[in-house]
C-alpha positions in Angstrom: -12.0 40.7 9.1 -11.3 36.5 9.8 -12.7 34.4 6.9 -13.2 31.1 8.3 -10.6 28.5 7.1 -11.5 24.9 5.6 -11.0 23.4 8.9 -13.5 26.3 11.0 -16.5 25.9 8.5 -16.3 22.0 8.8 -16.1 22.1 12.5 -19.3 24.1 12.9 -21.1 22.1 10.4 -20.0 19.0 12.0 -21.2 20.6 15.5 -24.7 21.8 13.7 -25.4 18.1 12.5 -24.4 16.8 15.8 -27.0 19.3 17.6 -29.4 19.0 15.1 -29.5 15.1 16.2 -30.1 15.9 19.8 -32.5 18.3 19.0 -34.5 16.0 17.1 -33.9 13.3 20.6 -35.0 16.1 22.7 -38.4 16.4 20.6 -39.2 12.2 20.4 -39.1 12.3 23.8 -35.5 10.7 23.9 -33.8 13.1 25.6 -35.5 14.7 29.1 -34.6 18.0 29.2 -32.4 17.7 31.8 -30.0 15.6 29.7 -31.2 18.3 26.9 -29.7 21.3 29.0 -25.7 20.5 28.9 -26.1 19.9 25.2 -28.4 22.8 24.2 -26.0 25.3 26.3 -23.1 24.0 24.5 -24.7 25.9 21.4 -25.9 28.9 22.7 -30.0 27.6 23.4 -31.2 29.0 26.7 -34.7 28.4 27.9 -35.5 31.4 29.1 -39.1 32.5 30.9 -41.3 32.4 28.1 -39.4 30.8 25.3 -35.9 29.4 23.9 -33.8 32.0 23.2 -30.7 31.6 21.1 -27.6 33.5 21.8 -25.4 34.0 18.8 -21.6 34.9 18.8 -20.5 38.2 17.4 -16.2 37.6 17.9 -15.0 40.5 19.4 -18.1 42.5 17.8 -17.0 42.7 14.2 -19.2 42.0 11.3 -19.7 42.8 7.6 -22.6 44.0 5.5 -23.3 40.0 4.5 -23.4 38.8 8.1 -25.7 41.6 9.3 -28.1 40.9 6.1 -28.3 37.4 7.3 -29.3 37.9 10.9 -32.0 40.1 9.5 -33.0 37.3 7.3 -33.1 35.3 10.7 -35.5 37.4 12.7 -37.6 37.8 10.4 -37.9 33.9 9.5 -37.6 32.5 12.8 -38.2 34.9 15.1 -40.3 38.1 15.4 -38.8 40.4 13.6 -36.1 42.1 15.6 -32.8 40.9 17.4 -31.3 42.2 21.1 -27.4 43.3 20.8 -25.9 42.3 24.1 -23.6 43.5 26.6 -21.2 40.4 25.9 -21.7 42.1 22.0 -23.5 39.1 20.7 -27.0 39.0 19.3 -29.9 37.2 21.4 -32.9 35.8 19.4 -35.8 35.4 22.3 -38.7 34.1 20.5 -36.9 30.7 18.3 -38.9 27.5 18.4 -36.8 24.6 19.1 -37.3 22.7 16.1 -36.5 25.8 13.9 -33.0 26.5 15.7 -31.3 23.6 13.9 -31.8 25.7 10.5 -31.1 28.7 12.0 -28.0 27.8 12.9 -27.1 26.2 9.6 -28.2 30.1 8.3 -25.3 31.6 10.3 -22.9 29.2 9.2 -23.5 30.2 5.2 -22.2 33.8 6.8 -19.5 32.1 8.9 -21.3 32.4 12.1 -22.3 30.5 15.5 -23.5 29.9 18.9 -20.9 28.1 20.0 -19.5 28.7 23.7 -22.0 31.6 23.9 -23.1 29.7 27.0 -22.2 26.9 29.3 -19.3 26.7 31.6 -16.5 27.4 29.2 -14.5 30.0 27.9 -17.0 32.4 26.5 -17.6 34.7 22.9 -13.9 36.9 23.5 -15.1 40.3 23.2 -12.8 43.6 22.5 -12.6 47.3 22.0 -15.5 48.6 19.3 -13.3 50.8 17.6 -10.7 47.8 17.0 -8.3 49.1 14.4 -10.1 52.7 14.0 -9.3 54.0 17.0 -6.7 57.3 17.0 -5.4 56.0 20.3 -5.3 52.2 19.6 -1.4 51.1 19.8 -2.7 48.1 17.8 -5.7 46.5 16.6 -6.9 43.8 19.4 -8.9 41.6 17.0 -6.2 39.4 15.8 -5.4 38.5 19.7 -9.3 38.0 20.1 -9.3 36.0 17.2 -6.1 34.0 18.7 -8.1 33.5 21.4 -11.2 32.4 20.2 -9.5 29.9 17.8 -7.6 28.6 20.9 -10.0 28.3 23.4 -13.4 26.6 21.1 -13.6 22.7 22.0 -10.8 23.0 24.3 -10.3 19.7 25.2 -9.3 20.2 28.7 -11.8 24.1 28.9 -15.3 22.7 28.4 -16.4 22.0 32.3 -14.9 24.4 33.8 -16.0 25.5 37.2 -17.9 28.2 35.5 -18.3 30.6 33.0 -15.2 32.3 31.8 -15.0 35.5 30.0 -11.9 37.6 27.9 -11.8 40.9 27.0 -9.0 42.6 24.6 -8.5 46.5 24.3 -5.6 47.6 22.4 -5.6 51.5 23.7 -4.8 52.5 27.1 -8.2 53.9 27.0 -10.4 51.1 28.1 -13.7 50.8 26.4 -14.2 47.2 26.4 -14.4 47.0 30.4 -11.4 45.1 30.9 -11.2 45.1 34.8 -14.3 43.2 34.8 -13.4 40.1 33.1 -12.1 37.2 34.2 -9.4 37.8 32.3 -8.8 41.4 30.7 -5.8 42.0 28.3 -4.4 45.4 27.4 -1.6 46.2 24.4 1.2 47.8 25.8 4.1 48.9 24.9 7.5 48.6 26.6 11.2 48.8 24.9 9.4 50.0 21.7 7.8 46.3 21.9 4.4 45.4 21.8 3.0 43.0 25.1 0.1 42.5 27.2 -0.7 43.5 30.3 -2.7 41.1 32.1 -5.1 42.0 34.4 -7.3 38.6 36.6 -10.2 38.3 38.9 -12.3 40.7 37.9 -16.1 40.2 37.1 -19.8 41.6 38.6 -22.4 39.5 39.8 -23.2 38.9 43.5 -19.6 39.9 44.6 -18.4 42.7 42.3 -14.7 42.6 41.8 -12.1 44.6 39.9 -9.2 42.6 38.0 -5.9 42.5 39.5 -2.7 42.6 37.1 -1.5 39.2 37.2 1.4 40.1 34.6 2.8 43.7 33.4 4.2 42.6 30.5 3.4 39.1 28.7 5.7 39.3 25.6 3.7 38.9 22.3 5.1 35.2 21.7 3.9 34.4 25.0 0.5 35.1 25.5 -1.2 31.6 24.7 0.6 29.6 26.9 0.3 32.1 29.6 -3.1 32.0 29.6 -3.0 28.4 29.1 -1.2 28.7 32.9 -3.9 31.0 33.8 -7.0 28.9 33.2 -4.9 25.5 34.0 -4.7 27.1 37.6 -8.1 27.9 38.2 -9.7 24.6 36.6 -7.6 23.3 39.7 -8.2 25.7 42.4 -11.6 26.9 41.6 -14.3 25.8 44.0 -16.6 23.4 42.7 -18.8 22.9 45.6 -21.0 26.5 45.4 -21.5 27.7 41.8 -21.7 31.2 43.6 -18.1 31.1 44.6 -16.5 29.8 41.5 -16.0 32.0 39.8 -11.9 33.0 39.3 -12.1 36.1 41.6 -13.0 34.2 44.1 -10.0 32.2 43.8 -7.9 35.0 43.9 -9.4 36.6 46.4 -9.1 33.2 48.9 -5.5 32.6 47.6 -4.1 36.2 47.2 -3.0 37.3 44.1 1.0 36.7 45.0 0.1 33.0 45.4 -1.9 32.8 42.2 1.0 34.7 40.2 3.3 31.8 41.6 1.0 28.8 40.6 0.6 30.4 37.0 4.9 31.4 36.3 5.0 27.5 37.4 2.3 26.1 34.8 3.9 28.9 32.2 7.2 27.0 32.0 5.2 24.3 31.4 2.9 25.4 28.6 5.2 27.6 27.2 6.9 24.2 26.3 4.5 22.7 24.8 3.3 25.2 22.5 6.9 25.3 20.5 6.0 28.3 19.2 2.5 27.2 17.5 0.7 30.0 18.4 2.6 32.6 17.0 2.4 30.8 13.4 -1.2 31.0 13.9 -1.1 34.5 14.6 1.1 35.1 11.8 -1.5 34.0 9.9 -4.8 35.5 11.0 -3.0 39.0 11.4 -2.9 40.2 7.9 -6.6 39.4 7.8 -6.7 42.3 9.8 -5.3 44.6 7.5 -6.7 48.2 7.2 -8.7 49.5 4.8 -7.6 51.8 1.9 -8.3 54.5 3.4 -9.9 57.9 1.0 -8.3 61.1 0.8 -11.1 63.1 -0.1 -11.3 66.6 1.0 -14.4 67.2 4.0 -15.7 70.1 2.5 -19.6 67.9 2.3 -19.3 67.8 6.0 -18.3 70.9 6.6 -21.3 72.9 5.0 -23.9 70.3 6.2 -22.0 71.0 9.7 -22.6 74.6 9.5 -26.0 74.9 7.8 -28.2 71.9 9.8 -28.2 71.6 13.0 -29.7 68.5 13.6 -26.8 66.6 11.9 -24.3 69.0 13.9 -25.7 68.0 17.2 -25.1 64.2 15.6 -21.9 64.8 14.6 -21.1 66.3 18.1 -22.0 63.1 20.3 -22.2 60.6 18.2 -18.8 60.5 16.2 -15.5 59.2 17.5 -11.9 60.5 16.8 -10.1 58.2 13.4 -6.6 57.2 13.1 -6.9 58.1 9.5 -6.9 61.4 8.6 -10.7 63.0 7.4 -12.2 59.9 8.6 -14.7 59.2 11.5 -15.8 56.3 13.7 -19.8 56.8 13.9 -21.7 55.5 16.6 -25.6 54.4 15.8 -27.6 54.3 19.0 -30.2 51.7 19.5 -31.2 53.6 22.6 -34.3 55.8 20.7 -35.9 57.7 23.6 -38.9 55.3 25.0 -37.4 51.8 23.1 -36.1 48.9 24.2 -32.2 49.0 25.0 -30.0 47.3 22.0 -33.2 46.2 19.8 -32.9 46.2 16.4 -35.4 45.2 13.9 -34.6 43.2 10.7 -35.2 46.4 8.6 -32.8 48.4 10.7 -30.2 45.9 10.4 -30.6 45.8 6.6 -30.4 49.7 6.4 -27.2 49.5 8.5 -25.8 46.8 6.5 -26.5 48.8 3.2 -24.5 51.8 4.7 -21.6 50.0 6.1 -21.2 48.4 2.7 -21.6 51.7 0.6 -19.9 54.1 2.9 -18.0 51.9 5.5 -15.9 49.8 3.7 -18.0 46.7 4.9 -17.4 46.8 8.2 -19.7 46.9 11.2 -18.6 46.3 15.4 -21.3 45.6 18.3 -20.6 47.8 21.2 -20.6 46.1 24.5 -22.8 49.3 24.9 -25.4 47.4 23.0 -25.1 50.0 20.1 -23.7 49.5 16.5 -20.2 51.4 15.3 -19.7 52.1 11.6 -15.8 52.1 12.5 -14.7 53.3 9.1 -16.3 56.5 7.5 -15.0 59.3 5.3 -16.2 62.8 6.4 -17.3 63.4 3.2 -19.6 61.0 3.2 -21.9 61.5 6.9 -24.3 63.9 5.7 -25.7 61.2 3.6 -25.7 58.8 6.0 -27.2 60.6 8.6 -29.9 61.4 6.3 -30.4 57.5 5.9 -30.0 56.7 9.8 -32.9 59.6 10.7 -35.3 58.0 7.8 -35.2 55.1 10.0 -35.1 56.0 13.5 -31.6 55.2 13.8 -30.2 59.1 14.3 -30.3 59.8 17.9 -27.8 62.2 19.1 -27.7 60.6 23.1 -24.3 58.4 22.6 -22.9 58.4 26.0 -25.7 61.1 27.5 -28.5 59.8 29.7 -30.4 58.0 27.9 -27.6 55.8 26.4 -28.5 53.3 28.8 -27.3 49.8 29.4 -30.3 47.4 30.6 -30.9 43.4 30.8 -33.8 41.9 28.8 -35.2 42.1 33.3 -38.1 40.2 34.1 -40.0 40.8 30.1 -37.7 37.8 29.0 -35.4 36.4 31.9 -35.9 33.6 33.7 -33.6 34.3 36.3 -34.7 38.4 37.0 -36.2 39.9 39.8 -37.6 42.6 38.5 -38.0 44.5 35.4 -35.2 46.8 33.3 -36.4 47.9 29.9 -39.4 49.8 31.4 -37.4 51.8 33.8 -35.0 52.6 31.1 -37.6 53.4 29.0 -39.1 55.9 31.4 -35.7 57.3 32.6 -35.1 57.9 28.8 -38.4 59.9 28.2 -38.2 61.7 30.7 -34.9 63.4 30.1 -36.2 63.6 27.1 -39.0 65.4 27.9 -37.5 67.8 30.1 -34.7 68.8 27.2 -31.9 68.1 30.1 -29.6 65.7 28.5 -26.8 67.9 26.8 -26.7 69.5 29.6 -26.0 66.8 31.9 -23.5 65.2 29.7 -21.6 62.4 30.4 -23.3 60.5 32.8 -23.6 56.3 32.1 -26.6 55.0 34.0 -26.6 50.8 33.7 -29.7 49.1 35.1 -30.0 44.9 35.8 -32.5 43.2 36.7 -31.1 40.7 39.0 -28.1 40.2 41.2 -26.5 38.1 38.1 -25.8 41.8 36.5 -26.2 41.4 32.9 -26.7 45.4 33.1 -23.5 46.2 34.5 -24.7 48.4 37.0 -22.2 48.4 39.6 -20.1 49.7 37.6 -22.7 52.6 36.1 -21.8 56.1 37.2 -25.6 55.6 38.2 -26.5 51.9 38.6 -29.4 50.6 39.1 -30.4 47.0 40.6 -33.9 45.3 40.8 -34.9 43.2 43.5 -37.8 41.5 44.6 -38.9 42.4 48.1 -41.8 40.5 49.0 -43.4 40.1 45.6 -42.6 43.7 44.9 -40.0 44.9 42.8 -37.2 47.4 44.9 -34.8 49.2 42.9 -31.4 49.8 44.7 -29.0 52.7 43.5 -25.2 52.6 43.4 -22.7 55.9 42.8 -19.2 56.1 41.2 -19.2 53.4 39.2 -16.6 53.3 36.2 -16.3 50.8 33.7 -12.9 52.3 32.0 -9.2 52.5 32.9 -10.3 53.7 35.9 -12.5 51.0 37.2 -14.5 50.9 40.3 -17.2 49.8 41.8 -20.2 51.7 42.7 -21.7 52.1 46.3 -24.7 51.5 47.4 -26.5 54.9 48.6 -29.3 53.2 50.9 -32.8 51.9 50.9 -34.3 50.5 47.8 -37.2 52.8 45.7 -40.0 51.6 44.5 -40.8 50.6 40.7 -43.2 53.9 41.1 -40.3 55.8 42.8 -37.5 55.3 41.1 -37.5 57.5 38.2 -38.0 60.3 40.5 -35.1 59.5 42.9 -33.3 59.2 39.3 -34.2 62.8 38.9 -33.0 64.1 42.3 -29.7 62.8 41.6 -29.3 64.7 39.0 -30.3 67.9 40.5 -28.1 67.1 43.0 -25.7 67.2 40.3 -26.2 70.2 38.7 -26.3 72.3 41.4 -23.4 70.9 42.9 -20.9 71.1 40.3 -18.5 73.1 39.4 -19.0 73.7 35.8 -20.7 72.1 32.6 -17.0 70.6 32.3 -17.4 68.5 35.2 -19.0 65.6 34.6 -21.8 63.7 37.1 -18.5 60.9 37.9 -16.2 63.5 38.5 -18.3 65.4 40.6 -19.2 62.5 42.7 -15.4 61.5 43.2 -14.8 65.4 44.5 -17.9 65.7 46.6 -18.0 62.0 48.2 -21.5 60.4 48.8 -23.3 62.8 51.4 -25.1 65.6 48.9 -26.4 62.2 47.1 -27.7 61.0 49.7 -29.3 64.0 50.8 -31.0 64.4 47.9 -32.2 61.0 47.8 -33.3 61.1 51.5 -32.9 64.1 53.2 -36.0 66.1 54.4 -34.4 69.2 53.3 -33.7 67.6 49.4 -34.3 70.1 46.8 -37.6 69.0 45.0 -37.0 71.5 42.4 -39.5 70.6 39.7 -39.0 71.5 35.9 -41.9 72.2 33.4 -41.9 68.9 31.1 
């Protein structure tokens, strides 16, 4: 885990006193708070429909027992008691007053934490695989890159106007689970010659016109990646439109330039960059690699797990969805879903935070990652050692077996919090969740990612849900469009749109015909709801959906 040099913890303090000035200029009056609004975005302070929120940085989604405790401390201090883990895996406080957020940010810097570049039109919190150096297919750990990156791009000189936002994502398995074909810029490890590069990928991003990256570059060798991306964002702060913030965006400008012409702009600017770093950058990463380092790893045997496994059958069904394949033999990663039937997607209240803090410091060797799934990974755990923490977890509503199922949803703070939505997410998550629930369908749906937004900006991610769901407003009333096939992994695409819009009222049971569809049409409980989609193509969907003759099979709550 990074440990902030001399230099990082007296650059955020400078930027807290600096902010805590304007904050105090935006209170006398000084300021307007249009003049306010570049400065407060600069440090993460959004004013959202009811109050500020503040959007804190979570690098690449790693934190330790310390950091947790303190944003605990946070909510309950300055906020109302709870915190809302983000798709972006940073932590949103939505009910800050404005003259409070100067201490709380001086808070997350005793922890060696910020809000810096969480907003704004800059290069954005990097984010990166949640099993980072856990993982048993990882060919290396992708936080050190992150890190590289984040230490690269903060106060850019020539990165802080940019023509909008721009966001990184690292994964260091050829798995994707940190939705790299979405980014504006998605890196993947890869190997080639036995050494260790980066593939690449540009252009890709959600919104109003979904797009999936491109691979700029196969292979970036490791030396190289800085100034490369240097070129990359060089390019774009050049050719990017400036004129309509809704075509700004970088897949934009590869998709009016082509991606041939882009690649040729970028090998230019390389030669340039690649000069002018001398070799900087891999010093730097020379040194913030070994903070890396894996754990000491136990060798215990697993015989705890194994009779709890047998005997209880609650923690088996745990064990089953929840837990993750380790690199380290008799180890696990465990995944602890914030996605309790009926609550609120990626909430967490302070004393939830503490309890997962106290576990990750007993058990997981102090270390914690956000999921851009808006759930928390203990990435470390010994076998040996789950029955116990289950036991904790379920004490405090923290043991739900639904990782990946159904209710595992992804969902936008919608129209309850955001100034920009349309309509409302958490309530229709809430209700798809208890109603699954209720009818005892979820394991045997099984894998099946449903990702709900609540405006055309989507936060949620739904296009590319395997079920994604958009709000709109339609006259004052809210419409909820569905979208098919979405994939957010190595196999990226972009859902398509099935047809007319359902009603607030309607849409949970259209959710529900869907799946019926589903099960009756597939060939097996090994096929999942994506695959079967990809087979069967869009037509039994819509008929369900639609059709006259749709099965309305009904089940007994």
């Amino acid at each position: 885990m990074y440990t902030y040099s001399d230099f990082d913890a007296a650059f955020v303090a400078e930027r807290n006193r600096q902010f805590r000035a304007q904050v105090n200029r935006r209170i006398d009056g000084s300021l307007t708070e249009d003049e306010f609004k570049p400065l407060r975005l600069m440090n993460g302070l959004y004013l959202q429909l009811h109050a500020y929120m503040l959007r804190v940085a979570i690098p690449y989604g790693t934190l330790s027992s310390r950091q947790m405790h303190k944003l605990a401390d946070i909510a309950d201090r300055w906020d109302k008691g709870y915190g809302h883990f983000t798709t972006r895996q940073n932590i949103q406080y939505n009910w800050p007053k404005l003259t409070d957020v100067p201490d709380m940010l001086d808070a997350l810097a005793e922890v060696q934490m910020h809000a810096i570049q969480t907003s704004g039109n800059t290069i954005r919190n990097v984010t990166a695989d949640h099993f980072a150096g856990a993982a048993a297919d990882e060919i290396a750990d992708p936080r050190p890159v992150a890190e590289l990156i984040r230490q690269w791009s903060t106060d850019h000189p020539e990165f802080q106007f940019l023509p909008r936002k721009f966001k990184v994502a690292v994964s260091g398995s050829p798995n994707d689970r940190a939705v790299i074909a979405a980014h504006d810029v998605g890196i993947r490890i890869v190997q080639q010659d036995g050494q260790i590069g980066y593939e690449v990928l540009v252009g890709g991003g959600l919104g109003r016109t979904p797009m999936i990256g491109k691979t700029l570059n196969g292979f970036v060798a490791q030396a190289d990646l800085l100034p490369y991306l240097e070129a990359v964002v060089s390019v774009w702060n050049l050719l990017g439109r400036r004129d309509n913030k809704y075509k700004a965006r970088i897949k934009i400008t590869v998709h009016e330039h082509g991606i041939d012409e882009i690649r040729t702009l970028v090998d230019a600017r390389f030669a340039e960059t690649k000069a002018a770093f001398n070799g900087a950058d891999v010093a730097l990463y020379q040194q913030i690699e070994p903070q890396f380092a894996a754990p000491a790893f136990s060798t215990r045997d697993t015989a705890d797990f194994d009779r709890a496994y047998e005997a209880d059958p609650v923690f088996r069904a745990w064990a089953d969805i929840n837990l993750a394949e380790h690199r380290a033999p008799g180890y696990a990663i465990a995944q602890i879903s914030l996605k309790a039937h009926g609550q609120t997607p990626g909430d967490a209240t302070s004393e939830q935070m503490r309890v997962i803090a106290d576990i990750a410091k007993e058990f997981g060797h102090d270390e914690l990652r956000i999921s851009h799934e808006q759930n928390i990974v203990l990435p470390h755990v010994h076998k040996s050692d789950l029955p116990q923490i289950h036991a904790r977890l379920k004490s405090h509503g923290l043991a739900t077996a639904n990782i990946g199922l159904i209710s595992d949803i992804i969902a936008c703070p919608g129209m309850d919090y955001c100034a920009l939505a349309t309509a409302r997410s958490i309530p229709v998550a809430q209700q798809i969740a208890t109603r699954f629930d209720e009818l005892k369908l979820e394991n045997e749906i099984g894998d099946l990612k449903i990702k709900i937004s609540g405006c055309i900006n989507a936060c949620g991610h739904h296009h590319v849900g395997h079920i994604g769901i958009l709000g709109l407003d339609r006259a004052g009333v809210e419409n909820y469009q569905i979208t098919l096939g979405g994939d957010h992994t190595q196999t990226a695409a972009i859902g398509q749109r099935t047809g007319p819009g359902f009603s607030a009222e309607e849409i949970i049971p259209a959710i529900e015909r869907l799946v019926d569809a589903y099960l009756t049409h597939r060939t097996g409980a090994e096929e999942t709801f994506l695959a079967a989609y990809r087979r069967l193509g869009m037509d039994p969907f819509k008929e369900a959906l639609y059709g006259e003759t749709a099965s309305k099979r009904t089940r007994a709550a």
